[in-house]
N, C-alpha and C positions, 0 to 999 in steps of 0.2 A: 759931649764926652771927650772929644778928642780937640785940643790946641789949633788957633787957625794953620800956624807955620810957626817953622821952625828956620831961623836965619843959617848961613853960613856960620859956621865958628859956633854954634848951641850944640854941639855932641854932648859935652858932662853934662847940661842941662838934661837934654836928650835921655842919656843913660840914669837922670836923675829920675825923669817920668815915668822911663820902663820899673826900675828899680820898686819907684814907689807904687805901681800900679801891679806889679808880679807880685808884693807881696800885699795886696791888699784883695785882687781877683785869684792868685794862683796863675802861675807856667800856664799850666792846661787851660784853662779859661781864659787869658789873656790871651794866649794863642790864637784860640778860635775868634774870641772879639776882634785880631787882625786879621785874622783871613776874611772876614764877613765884611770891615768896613770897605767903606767906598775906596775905590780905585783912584787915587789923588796922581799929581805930579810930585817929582823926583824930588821937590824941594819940604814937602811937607813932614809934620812931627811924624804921620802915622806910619810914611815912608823910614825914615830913620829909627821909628823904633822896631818896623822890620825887619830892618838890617841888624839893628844889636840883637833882637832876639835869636836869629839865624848863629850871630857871632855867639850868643851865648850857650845854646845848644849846643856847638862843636868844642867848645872852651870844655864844658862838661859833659863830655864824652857821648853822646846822645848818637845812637845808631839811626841808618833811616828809619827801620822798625820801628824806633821809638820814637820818632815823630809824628811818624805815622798814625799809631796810636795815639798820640798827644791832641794831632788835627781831626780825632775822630774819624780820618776815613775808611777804615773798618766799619764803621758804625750804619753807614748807610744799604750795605749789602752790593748792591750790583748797580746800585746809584751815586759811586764813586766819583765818575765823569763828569758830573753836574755837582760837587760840591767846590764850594767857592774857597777850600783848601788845599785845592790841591797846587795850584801854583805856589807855593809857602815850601808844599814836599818836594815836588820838584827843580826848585831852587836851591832847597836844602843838600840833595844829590847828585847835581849838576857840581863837574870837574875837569880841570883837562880832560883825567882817564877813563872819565863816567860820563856815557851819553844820556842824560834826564829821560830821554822820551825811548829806550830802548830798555830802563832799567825801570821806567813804570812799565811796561810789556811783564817783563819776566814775574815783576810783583803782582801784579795781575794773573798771569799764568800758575802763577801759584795756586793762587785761588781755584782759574774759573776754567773752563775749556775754550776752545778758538770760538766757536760757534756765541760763545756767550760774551766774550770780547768782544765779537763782532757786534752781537744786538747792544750793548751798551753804548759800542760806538755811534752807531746808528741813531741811539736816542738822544746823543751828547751833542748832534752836529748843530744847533740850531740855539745850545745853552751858553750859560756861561764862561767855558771851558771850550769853545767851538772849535780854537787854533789847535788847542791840544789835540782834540778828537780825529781832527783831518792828519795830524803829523803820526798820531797813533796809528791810524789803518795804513799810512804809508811804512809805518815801523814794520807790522804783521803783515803785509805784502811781503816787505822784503824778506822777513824773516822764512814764511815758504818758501821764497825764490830759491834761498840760500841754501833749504832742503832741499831742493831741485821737486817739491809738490805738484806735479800738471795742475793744467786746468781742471777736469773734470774732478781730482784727486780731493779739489780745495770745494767745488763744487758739493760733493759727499760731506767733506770735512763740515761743514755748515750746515748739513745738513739737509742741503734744498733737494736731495732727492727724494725726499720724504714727506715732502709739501703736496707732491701731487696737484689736482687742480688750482690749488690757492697759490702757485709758484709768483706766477707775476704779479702778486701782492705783496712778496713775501720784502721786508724791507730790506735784509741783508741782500737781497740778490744787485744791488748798487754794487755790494764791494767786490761781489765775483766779477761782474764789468769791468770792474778798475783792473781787477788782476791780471784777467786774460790781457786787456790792451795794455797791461805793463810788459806783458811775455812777449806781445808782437809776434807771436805763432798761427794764433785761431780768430778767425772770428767771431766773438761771444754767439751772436744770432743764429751761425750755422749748428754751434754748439747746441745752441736750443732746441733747435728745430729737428735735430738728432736725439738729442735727450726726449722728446716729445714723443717720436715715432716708436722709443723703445719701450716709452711710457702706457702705450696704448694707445694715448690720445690723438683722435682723430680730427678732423679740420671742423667738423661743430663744435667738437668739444673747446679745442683750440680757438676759436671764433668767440667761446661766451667765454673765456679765458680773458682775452684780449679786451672784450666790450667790458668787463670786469672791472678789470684793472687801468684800463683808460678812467675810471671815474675816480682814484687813486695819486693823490698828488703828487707824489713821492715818484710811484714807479709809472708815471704817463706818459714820460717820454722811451720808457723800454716798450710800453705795448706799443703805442702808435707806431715807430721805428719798427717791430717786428709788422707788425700788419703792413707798414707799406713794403716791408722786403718781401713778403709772401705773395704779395699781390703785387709782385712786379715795379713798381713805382718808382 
């Protein structure tokens, strides 16, 4: 489908291929054929006709909404994070005066609530979009901080106080990790082990908690870590 390379000094050619290839697939469908092809080097056709397409979008007045829509990522629902379009959007809205990854936050926020932010994130870390997903939860961190949200506050926020027994399985409880030791206030663990006691949960309970969630790849290292503070170690 796509050209091996495209030399220096091939731009008109370049603009010739997008040209004749937008009007043979369509804007919108050509689009997405880029965002989905392979990930080449800087010198390739596919690479260049990224760049005229981005140019040509802003030439024709194209909001990010309407890229947005263009790259279908509306489309996916709350599996935005893993579609191989979305660096295309976030290029497209990257500016001096516009931070990409604070202004996918807000378009996201539009949508979804924190808590649902967060579980996307969570399922995004390990996809194609992996870089984005870690700069995003550093985005919504900061975005609490700047509320001034405590710990426990972002804690509720997400919801984990509603987990009950299944907490240390629960996958967002990573990102409250991350928070609190971005605050440098609490110690996540004490926090726990406080939450726990108001919880009801008692040290059996907390024990088959623990044995749980150690079998849990994700969150192994929060149980082990809790069991050896509990147990002195």
């Amino acid at each position: 489908m796509w050209p091996k390379s495209a030399k220096r000094g091939r731009l008109p050619a370049d603009r010739a291929i997008f040209k004749t290839m937008a009007a043979h697939y369509g804007d919108d469908e050509l689009a997405r054929m880029l965002a989905t092809a392979k990930r080449t080097s800087r010198d390739t056709v596919v690479y260049q006709l990224k760049e005229i397409q981005q140019k040509s979008w802003k030439e024709s007045g194209k909001s990010a909404d309407d890229v947005y829509a263009i790259l279908q990522l509306d489309a996916g629902g709350q599996n935005v994070l893993n579609n191989p379009g979305l660096p295309a959007w976030l290029s497209y809205v990257k500016s001096p005066s516009t931070d990409y990854i604070e202004a996918l936050l807000l378009k996201l926020r539009e949508q979804y609530d924190d808590v649902t932010v967060a579980k996307m994130i969570v399922s995004s870390q390990s996809g194609v979009n992996k870089r984005i997903s870690g700069q995003l939860e550093k985005e919504l961190s900061t975005a609490w901080r700047k509320n001034h949200i405590t710990e426990m506050e972002v804690f509720q926020l997400l919801k984990l106080n509603d987990a009950g027994t299944t907490l240390l399985k629960n996958p967002i409880l990573e990102i409250w990790f991350h928070y609190v030791w971005k605050m440098k206030r609490n110690d996540p663990y004490e926090l726990l082990v406080s939450w726990f006691k108001k919880a009801g949960i008692d040290d059996a309970g907390l024990g088959k908690m623990i044995a749980t969630a150690k079998q849990d790849d994700r969150n192994y290292w929060i149980a082990q870590t809790l069991e050896q503070r509990l147990s002195g170690k």
